[in-house]
C-alpha positions as CSV (number, residue, x, y, z in Angstrom):
1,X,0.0,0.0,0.0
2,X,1.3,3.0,-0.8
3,X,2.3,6.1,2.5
4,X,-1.0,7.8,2.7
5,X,-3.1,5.0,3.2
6,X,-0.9,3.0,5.9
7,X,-2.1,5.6,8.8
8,X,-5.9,4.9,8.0
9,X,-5.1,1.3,8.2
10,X,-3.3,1.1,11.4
11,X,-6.1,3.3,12.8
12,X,-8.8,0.9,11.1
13,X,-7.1,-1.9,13.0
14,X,-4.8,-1.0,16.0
15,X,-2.3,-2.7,18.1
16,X,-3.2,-3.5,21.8
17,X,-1.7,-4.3,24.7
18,X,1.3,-6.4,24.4
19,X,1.3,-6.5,20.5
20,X,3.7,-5.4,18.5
21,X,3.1,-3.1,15.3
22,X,5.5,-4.1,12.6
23,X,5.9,-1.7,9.4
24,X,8.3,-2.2,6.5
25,X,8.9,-0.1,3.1
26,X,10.1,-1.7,-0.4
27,X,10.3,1.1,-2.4
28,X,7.4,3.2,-2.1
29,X,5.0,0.7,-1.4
30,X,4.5,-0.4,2.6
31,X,3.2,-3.2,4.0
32,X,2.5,-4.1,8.2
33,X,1.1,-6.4,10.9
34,X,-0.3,-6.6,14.3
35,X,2.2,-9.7,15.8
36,X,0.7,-11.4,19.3
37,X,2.8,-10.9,22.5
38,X,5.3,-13.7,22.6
39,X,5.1,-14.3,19.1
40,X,8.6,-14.2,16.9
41,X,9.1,-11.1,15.1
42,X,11.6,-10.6,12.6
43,X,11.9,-8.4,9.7
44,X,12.3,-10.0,6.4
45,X,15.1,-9.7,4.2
46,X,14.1,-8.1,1.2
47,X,12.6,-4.4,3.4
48,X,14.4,-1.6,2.3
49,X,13.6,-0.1,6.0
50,X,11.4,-1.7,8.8
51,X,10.5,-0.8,12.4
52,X,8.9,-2.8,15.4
53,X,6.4,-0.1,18.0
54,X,5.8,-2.2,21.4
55,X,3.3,1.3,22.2
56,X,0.0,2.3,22.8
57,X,-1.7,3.8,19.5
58,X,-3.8,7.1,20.0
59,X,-6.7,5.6,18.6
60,X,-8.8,8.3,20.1
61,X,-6.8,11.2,19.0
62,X,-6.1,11.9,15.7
63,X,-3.4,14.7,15.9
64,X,-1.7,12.7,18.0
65,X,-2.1,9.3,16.1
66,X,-0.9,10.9,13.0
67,X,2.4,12.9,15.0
68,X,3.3,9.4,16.3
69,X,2.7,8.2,12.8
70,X,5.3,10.5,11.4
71,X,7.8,10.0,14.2
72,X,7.5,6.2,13.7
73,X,8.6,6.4,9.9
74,X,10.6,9.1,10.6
75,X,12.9,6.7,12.9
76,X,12.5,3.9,10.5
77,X,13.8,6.3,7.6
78,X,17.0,7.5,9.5
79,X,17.9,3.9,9.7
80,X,18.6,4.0,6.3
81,X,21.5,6.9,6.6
82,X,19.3,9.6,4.9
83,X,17.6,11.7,7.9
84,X,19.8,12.8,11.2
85,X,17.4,11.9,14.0
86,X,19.7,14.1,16.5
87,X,21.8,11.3,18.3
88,X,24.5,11.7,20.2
89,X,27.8,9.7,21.1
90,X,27.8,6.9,23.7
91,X,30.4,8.6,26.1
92,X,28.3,12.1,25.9
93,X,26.8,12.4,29.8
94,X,23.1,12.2,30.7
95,X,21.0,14.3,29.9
96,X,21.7,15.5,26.5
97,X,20.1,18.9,25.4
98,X,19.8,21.2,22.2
């Protein structure tokens, strides 16, 4: 499916407590799953760029369901090497600031 239809999907069909919400891109197109608590979950090879959320989705907000949305491709994005999601060194102290 392509990007703008993923959101209204995960909202049709939400993760609950103790599942996991997997999301993967292959190109432009995206595909994801609800996986059970306990169940294995691993990516497959041929993703471009995936992402596992253990959360709670905002089901009830929609702002906030599509901010998290963002953030969670966002993140799965910059594990590709093309967006800087601001992180720092391991021997920087606690807590790190702008």
């Amino acid at each position: 499916m392509h990007r703008n239809h993923l959101l209204d999907a995960i909202v049709a069909a939400p993760p609950s407590g103790g599942e996991l919400l997997y999301v993967a891109r292959h190109g432009d197109e995206y595909v994801w799953e609800r996986i059970p608590e306990g169940a294995p979950a691993s990516p497959p090879s041929e993703a471009d760029a995936w992402i596992f959320y253990g959360g709670t989705w905002p089901t009830d907000d929609p702002v906030a369901s599509a901010a998290l949305f963002e953030d969670l491709l966002a993140e799965m994005e910059s594990m590709t090497g093309g967006i800087d999601r601001c992180r720092w060194p391991l021997d920087e102290p606690w807590p790190h600031g702008h």
